[in-house]
N, C-alpha and C positions, 0 to 999 in steps of 0.2 A: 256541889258538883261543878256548877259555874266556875267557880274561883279555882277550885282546880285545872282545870282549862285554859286560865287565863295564865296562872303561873310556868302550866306549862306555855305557851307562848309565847311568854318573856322570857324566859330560860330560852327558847328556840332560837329569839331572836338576838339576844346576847351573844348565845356562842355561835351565831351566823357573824356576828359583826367581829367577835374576837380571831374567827377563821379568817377573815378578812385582813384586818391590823396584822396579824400573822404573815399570811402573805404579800402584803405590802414591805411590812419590814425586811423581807426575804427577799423580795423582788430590789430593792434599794440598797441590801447589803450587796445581792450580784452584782449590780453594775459599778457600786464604789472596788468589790474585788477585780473585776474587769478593767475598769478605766487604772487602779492603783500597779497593774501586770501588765497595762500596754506602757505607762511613763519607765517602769523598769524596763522591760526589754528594751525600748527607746534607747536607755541610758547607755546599757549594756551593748547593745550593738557599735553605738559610738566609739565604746572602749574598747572591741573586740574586732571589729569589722563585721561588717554584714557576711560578706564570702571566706576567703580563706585571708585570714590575719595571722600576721606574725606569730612563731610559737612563743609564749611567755613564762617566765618561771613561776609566775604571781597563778596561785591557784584557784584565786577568788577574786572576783571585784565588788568594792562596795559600793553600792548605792544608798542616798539617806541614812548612812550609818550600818546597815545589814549588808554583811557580808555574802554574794552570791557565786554560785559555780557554774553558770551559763544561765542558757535559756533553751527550751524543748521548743522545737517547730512541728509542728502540725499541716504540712503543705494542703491537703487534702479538705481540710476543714477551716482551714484560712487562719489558724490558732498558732499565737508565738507567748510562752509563758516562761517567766525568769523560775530558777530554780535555786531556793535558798541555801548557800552550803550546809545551814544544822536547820534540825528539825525543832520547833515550839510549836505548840498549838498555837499562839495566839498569831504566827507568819502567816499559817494559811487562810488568814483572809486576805492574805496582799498578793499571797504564789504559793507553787507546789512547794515544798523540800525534799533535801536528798533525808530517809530516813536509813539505810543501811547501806553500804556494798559502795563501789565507784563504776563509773561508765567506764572508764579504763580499762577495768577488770571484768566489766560484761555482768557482774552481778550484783547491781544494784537498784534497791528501790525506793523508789520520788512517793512522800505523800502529801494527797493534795483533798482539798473539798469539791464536790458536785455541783458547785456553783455551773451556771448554763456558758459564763465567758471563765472557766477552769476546767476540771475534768467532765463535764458537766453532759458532753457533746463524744466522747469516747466510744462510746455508742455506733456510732454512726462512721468510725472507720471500718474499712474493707481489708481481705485477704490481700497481701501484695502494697498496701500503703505503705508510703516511706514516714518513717519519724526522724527529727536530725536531735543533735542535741549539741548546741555550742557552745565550746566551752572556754571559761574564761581564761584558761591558755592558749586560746585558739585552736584548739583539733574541733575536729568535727565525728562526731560518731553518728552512723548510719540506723538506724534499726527497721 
């Protein structure tokens, strides 16, 4: 009965510690996603203007080789994230992407991970928050 006891115990403390690694790896993926969506926006703003920039015909700008279609602002929550023009799962751990529709056209949708510096804080907007979305033609869309 002893030994049974003990095995459980070790099994206990195993998957406490594997919970753990878990979460650390999780907690270090966020902030390389985080830090990886502030050097793009960074970029991207350069390219675009921070406020109203010239309209351009170029529908994309690339960064690091990935081609992106703005960046979503978040005023409210202090959040600015590039938004990759095609959707891959392995982008979003760098940014959202556009997965269907264009902002143009009002119907379209960004997918992205719940990472805490990504979608992660969506949560915590309010009725009446602005969202912008600028774009690498320079328009600005309101939402």
């Amino acid at each position: 009965m002893r030994k049974k006891g003990r095995i459980r115990m070790l099994l206990g403390v195993i998957l406490i510690v594997m919970a753990g690694l878990l979460l650390g790896h999780n907690l270090i993926e966020d902030h390389l996603a985080g830090s990886s969506a502030k050097k793009v926006v960074t970029s991207l703003k350069a390219s675009t203007g921070t406020k109203v920039a010239k309209p351009s015909l170029k529908k994309t700008a690339k960064v690091n080789g990935t081609a992106y279609s703005g960046y979503l602002s978040f005023p409210s929550l202090g959040l600015s994230l590039p938004v990759a023009s095609k959707w891959r799962f392995s982008q979003l751990e760098v940014s959202p992407a556009s997965y269907t529709g264009t902002a143009k056209d009002r119907n379209w949708t960004v997918a992205g991970h719940n990472f805490v510096n990504h979608f992660g804080r969506l949560n915590q907007l309010k009725v009446g928050d602005k969202i912008y979305f600028e774009a690498a033609t320079g328009q600005r869309y309101v939402y």
